[in-house]
N, CA and C atoms as an extended XYZ file, in Angstrom:
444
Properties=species:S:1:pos:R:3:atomname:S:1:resname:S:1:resid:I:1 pbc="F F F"
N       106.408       82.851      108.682 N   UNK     1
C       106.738       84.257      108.484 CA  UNK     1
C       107.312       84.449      107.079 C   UNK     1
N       107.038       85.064      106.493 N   UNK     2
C       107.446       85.823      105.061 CA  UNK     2
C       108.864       86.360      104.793 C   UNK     2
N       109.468       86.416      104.034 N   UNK     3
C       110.905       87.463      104.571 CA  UNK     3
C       110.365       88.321      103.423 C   UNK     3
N       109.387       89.012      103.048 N   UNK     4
C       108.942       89.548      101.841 CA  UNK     4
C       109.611       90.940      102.658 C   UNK     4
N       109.894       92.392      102.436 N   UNK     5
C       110.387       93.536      103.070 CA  UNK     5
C       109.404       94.479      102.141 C   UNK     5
N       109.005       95.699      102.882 N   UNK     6
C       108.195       96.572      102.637 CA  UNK     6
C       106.896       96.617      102.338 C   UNK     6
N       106.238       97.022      103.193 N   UNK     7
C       104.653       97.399      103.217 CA  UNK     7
C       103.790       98.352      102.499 C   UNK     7
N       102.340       97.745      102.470 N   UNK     8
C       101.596       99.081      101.470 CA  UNK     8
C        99.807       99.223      101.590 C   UNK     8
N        99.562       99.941      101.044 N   UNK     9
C        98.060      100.204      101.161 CA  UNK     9
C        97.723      100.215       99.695 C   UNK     9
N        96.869      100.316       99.135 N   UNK    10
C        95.681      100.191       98.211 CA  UNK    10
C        94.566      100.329       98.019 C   UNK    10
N        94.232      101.626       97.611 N   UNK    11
C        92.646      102.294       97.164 CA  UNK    11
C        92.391      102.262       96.444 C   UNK    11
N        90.800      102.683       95.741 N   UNK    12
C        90.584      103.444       94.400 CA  UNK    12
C        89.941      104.470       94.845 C   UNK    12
N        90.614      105.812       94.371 N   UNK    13
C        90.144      106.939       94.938 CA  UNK    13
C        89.134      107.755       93.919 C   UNK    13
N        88.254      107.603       93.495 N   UNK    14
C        87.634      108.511       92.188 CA  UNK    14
C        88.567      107.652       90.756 C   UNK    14
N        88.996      108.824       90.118 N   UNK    15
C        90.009      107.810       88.845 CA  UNK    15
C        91.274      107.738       89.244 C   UNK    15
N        91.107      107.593       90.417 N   UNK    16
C        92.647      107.714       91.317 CA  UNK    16
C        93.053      106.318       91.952 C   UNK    16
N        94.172      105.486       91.562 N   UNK    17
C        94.570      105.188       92.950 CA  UNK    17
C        95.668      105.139       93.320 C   UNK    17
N        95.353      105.134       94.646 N   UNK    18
C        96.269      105.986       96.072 CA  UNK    18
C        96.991      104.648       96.600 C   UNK    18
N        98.224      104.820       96.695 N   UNK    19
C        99.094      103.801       97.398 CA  UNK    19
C        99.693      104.090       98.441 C   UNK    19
N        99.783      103.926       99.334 N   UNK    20
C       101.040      104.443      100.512 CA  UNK    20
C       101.905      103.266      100.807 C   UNK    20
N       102.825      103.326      100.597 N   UNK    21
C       104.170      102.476      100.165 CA  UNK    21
C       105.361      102.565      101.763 C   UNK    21
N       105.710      101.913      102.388 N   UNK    22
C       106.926      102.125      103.365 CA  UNK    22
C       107.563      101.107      103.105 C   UNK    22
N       108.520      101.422      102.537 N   UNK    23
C       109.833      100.769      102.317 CA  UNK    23
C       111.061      100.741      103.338 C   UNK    23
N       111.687       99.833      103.031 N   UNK    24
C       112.415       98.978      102.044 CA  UNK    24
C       112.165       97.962      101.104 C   UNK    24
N       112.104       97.885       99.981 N   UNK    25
C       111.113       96.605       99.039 CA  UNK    25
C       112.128       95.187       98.347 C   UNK    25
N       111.852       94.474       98.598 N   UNK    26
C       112.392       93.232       97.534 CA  UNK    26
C       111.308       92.640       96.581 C   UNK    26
N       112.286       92.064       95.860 N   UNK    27
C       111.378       91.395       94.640 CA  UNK    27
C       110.043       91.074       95.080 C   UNK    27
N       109.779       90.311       96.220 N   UNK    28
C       108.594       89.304       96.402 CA  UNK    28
C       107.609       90.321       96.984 C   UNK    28
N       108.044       91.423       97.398 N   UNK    29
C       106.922       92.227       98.038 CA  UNK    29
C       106.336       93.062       96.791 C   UNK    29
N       107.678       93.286       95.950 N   UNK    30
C       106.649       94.261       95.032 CA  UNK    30
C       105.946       93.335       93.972 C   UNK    30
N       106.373       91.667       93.495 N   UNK    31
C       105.353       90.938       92.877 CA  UNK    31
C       103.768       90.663       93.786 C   UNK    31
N       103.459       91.094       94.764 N   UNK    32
C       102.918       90.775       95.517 CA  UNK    32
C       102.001       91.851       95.709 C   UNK    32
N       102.520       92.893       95.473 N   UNK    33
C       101.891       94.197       95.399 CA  UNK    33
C       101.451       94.421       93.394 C   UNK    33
N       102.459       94.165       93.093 N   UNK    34
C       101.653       94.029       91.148 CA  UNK    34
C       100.484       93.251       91.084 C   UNK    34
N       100.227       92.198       91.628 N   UNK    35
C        99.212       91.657       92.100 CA  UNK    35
C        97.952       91.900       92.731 C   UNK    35
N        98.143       92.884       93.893 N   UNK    36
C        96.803       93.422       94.062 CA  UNK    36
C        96.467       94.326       93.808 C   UNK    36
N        97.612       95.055       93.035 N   UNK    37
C        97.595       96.162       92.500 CA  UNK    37
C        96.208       96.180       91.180 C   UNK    37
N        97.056       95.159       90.496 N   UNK    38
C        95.720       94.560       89.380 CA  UNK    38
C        94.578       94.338       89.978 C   UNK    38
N        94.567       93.881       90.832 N   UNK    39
C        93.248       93.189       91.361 CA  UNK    39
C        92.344       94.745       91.654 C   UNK    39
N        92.818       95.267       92.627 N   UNK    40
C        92.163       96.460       93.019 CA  UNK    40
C        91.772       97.768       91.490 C   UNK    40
N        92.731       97.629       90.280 N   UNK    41
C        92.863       98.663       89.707 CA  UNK    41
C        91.408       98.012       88.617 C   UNK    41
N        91.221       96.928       88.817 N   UNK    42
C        90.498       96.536       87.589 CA  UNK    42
C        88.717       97.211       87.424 C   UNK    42
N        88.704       97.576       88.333 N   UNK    43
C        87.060       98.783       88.473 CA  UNK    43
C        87.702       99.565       87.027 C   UNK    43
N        89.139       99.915       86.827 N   UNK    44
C        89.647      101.208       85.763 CA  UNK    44
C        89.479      100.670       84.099 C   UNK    44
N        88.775       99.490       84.251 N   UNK    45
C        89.183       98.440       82.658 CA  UNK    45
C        88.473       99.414       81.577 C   UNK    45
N        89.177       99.611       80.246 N   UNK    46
C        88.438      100.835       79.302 CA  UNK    46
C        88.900      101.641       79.964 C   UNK    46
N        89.669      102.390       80.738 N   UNK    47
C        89.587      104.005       81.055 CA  UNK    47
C        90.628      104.362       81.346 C   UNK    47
N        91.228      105.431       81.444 N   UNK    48
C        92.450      105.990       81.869 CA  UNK    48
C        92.769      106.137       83.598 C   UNK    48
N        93.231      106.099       84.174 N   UNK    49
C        93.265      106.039       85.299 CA  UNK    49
C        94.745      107.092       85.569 C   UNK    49
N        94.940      107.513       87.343 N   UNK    50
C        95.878      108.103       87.982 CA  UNK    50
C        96.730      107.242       89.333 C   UNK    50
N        97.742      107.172       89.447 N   UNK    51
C        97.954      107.452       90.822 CA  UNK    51
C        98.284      107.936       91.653 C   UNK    51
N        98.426      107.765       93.098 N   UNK    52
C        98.890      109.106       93.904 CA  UNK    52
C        99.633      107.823       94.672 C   UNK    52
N       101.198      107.974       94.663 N   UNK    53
C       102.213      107.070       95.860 CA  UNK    53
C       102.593      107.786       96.662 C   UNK    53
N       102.433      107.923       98.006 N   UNK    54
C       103.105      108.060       98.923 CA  UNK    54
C       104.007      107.734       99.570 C   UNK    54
N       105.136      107.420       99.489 N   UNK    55
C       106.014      107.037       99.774 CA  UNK    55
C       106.488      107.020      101.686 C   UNK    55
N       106.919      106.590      102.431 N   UNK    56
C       107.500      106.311      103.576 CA  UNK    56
C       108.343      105.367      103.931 C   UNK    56
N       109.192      106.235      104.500 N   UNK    57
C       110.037      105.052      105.372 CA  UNK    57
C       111.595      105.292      104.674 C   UNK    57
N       111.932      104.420      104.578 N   UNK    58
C       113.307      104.102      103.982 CA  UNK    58
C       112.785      103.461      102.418 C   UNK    58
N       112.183      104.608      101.841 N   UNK    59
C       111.763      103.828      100.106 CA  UNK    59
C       112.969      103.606       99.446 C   UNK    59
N       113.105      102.809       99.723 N   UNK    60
C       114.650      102.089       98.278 CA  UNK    60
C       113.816      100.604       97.628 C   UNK    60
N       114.525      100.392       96.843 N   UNK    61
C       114.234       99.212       96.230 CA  UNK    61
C       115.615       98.288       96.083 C   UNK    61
N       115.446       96.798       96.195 N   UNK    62
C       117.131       95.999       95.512 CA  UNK    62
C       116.600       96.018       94.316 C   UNK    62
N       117.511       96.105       93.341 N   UNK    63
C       117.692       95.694       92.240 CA  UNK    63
C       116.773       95.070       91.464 C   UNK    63
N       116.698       93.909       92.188 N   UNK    64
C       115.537       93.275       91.294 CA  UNK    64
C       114.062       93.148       91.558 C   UNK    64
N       113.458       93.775       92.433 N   UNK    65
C       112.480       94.732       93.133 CA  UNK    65
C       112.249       96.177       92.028 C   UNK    65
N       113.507       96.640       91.582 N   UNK    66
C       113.094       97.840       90.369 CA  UNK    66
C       113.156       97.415       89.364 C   UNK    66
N       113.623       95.922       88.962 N   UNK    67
C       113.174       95.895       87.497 CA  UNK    67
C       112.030       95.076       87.472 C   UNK    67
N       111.486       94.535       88.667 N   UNK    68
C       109.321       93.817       88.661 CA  UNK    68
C       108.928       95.184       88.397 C   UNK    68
N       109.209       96.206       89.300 N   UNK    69
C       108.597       97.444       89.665 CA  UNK    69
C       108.131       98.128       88.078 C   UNK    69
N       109.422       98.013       86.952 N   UNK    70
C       109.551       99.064       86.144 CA  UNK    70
C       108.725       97.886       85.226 C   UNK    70
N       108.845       96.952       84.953 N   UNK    71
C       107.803       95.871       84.421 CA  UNK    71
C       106.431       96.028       84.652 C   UNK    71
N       105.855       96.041       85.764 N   UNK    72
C       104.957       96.679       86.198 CA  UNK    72
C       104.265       97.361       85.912 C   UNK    72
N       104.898       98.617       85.799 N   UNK    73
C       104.759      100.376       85.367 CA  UNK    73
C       104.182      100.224       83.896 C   UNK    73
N       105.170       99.068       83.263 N   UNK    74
C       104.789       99.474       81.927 CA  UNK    74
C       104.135       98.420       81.347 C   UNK    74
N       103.621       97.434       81.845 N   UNK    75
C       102.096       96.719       82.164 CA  UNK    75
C       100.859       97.796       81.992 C   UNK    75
N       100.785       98.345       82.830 N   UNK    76
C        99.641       99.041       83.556 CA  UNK    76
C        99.408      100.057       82.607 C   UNK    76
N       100.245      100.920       82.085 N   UNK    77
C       100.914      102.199       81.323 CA  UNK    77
C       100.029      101.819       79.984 C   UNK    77
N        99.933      100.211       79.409 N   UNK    78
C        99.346       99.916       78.176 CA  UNK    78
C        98.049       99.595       78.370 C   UNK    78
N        97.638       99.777       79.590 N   UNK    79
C        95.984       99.281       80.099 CA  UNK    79
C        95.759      100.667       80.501 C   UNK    79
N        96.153      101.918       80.741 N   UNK    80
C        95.481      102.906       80.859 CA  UNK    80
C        95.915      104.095       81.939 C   UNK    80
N        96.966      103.878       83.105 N   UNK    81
C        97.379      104.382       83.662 CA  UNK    81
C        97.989      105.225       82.964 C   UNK    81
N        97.683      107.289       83.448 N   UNK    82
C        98.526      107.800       82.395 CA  UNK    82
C        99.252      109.027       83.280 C   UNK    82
N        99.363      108.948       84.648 N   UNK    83
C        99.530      109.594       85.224 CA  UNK    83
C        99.830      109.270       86.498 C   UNK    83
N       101.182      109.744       87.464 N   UNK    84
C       101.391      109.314       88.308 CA  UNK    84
C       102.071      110.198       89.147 C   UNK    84
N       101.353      110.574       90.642 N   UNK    85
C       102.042      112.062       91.330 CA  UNK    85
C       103.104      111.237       93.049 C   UNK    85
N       103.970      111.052       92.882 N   UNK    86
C       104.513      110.842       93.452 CA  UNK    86
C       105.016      111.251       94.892 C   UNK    86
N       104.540      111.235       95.870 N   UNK    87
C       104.987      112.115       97.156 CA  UNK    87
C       105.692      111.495       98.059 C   UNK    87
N       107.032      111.947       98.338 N   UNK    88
C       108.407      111.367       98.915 CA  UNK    88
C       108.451      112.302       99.972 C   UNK    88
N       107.714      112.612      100.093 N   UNK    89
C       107.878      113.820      101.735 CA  UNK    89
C       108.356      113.107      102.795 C   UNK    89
N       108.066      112.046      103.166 N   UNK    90
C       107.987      111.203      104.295 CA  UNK    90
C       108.733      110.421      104.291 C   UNK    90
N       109.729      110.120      102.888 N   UNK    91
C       110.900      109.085      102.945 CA  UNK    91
C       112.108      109.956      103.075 C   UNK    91
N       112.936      109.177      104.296 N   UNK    92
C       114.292      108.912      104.657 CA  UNK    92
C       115.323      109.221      104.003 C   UNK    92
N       114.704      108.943      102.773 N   UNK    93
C       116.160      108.284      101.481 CA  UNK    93
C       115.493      109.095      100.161 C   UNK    93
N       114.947      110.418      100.416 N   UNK    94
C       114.339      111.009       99.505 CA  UNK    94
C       115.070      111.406       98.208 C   UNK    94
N       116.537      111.387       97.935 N   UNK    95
C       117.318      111.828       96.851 CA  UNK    95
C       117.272      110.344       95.694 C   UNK    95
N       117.695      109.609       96.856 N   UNK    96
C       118.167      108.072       95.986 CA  UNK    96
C       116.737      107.107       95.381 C   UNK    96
N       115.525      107.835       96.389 N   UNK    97
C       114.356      107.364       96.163 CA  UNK    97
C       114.004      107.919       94.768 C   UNK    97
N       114.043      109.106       94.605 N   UNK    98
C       113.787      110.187       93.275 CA  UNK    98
C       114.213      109.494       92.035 C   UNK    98
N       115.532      109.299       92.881 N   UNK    99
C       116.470      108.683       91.563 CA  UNK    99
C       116.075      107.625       91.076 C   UNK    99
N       115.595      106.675       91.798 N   UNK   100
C       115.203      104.967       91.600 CA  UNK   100
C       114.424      105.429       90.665 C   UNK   100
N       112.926      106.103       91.611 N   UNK   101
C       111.251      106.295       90.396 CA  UNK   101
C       112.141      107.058       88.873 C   UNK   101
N       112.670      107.946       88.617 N   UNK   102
C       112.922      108.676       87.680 CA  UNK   102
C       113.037      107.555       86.622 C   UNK   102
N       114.266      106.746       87.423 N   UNK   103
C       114.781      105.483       86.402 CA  UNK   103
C       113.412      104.146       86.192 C   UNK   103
N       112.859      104.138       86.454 N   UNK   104
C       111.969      103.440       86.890 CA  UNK   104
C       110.560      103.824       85.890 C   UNK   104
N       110.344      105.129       85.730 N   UNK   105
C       109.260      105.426       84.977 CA  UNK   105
C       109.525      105.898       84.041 C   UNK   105
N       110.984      106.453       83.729 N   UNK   106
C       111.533      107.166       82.721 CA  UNK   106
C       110.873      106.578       81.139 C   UNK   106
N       110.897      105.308       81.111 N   UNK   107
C       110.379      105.189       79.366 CA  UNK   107
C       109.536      104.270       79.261 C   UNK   107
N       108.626      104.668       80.329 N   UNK   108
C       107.066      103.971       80.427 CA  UNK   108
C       106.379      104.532       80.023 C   UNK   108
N       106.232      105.551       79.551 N   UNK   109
C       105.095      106.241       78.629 CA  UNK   109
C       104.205      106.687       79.461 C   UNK   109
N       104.053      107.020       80.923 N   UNK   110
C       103.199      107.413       81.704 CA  UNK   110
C       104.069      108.914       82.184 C   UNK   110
N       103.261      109.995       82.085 N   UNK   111
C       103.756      111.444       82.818 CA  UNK   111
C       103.651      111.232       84.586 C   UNK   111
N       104.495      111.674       85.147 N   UNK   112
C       104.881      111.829       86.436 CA  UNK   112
C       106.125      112.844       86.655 C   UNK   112
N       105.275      112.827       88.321 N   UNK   113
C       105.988      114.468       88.966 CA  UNK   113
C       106.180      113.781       90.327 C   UNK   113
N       107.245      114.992       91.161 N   UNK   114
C       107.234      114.573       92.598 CA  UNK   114
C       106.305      115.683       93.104 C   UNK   114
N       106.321      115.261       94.489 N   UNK   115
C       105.171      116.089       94.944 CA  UNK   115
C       106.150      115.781       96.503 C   UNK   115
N       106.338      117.045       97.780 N   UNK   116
C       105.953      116.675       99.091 CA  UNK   116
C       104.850      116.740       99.677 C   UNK   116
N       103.857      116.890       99.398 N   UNK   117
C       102.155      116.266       99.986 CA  UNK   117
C       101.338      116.070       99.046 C   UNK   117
N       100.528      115.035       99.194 N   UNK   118
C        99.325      114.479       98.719 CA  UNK   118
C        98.507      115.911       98.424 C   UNK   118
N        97.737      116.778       98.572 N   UNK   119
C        97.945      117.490       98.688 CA  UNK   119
C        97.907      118.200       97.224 C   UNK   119
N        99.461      118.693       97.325 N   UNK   120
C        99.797      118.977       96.048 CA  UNK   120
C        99.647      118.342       94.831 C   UNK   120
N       100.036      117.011       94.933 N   UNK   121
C        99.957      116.037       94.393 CA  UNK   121
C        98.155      115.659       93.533 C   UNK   121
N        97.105      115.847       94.336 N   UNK   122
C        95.861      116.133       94.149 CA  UNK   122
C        95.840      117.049       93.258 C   UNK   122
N        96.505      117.936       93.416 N   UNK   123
C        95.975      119.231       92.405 CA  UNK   123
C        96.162      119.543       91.117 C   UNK   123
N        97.350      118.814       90.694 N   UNK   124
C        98.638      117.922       89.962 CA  UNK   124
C        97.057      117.417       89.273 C   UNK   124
N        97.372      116.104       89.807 N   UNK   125
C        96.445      115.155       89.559 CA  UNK   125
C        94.710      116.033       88.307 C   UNK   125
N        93.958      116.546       89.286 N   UNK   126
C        92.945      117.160       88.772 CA  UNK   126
C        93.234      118.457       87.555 C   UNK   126
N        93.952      118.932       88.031 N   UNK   127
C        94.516      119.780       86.917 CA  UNK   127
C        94.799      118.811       85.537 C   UNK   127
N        94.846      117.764       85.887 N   UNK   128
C        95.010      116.921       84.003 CA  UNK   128
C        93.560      116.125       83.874 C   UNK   128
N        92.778      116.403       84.624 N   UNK   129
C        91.100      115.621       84.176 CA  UNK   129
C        90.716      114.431       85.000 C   UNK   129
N        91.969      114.344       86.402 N   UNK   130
C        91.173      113.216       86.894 CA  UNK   130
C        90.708      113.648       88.330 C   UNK   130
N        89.525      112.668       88.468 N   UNK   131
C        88.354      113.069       89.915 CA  UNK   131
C        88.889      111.967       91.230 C   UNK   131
N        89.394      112.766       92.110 N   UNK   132
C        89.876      112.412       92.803 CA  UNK   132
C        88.368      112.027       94.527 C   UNK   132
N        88.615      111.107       94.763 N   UNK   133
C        87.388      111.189       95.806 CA  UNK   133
C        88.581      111.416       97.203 C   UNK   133
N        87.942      112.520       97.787 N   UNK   134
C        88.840      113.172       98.804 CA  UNK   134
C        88.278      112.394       99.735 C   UNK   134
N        87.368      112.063      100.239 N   UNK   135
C        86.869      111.329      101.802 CA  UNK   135
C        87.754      109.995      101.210 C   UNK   135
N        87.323      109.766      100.340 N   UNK   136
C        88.266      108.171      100.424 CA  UNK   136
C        89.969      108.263      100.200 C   UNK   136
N        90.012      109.181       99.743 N   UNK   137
C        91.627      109.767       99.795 CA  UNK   137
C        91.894      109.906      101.051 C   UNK   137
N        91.186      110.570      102.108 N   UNK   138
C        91.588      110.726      103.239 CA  UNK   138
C        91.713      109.809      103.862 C   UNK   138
N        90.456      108.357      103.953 N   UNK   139
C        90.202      107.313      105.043 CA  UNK   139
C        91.684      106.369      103.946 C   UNK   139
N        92.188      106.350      103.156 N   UNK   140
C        93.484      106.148      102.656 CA  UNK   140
C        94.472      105.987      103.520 C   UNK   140
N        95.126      107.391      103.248 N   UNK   141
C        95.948      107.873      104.182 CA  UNK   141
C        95.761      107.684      105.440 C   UNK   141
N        94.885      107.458      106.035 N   UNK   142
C        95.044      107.180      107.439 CA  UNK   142
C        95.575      105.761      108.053 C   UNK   142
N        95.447      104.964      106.798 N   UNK   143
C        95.715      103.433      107.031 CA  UNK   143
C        97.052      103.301      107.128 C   UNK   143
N        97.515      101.947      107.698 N   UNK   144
C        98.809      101.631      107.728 CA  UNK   144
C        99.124      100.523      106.786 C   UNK   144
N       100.296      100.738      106.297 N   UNK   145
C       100.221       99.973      105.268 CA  UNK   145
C       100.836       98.275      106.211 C   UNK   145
N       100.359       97.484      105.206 N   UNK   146
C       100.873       96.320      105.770 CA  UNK   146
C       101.568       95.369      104.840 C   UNK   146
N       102.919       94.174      105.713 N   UNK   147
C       103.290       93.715      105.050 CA  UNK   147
C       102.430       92.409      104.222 C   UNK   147
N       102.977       92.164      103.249 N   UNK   148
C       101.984       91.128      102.478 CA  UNK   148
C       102.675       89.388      102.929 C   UNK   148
């Protein structure tokens, strides 16, 4: 058994991808998730890309879980990610969650917003030039995320 904490999903939605995230996270889950994160994002190589996080659960991060996380961010941020719509509707801990991402993306060079639905978040999204594939956005969201 793993003691890795917090689960997730992983798409590519159009120039989108879609994460659905349920937290609580430690270090090893979110190196674990930077990981297939790459793996899955690499269809985006040359191009600008979006994402859409959904957030659930009790989204917090420890400490050192937000500084892989913000490492991460600004990995990806220099390969092309330039946009990121955030939806915390569904988390628990929606103030302190805000607070984490804010700190977290603040001087990554990528634009991001909150959003409470995907949804909105989509519209966000297309309104700055990216093509979102809605059937696969949807069969997305329907998944459960799992631990790694």
């Amino acid at each position: 058994m793993r003691s890795a904490h917090g689960a997730y999903a992983i798409t590519s939605c159009g120039d989108v991808m879609a994460v659905k995230a349920h937290g609580p996270w430690n270090a090893e889950c979110i190196k674990q998730f930077a990981n297939d994160y790459r793996e899955e994002r690499a269809i985006f190589e040359n191009k600008r890309w979006a994402d859409i996080v959904s957030h659930i659960g009790e989204s917090l991060f420890v400490p050192e879980a937000e500084a892989v996380l913000k490492a991460a961010i600004t990995a990806v941020a220099q390969e092309g990610l330039c946009h990121v719509a955030i939806v915390i509707g569904r988390s628990t801990a929606r103030s302190l969650t805000r607070s984490q991402l804010k700190k977290m993306y603040g001087k990554t060079g990528v634009d991001f917003a909150f959003f409470d639905t995907e949804t909105e978040a989509v519209v966000w999204l297309t309104e700055n030039g990216y093509k979102v594939d809605q059937s696969k956005l949807e069969e997305h969201l329907a998944k459960v995320p799992v631990t790694p």
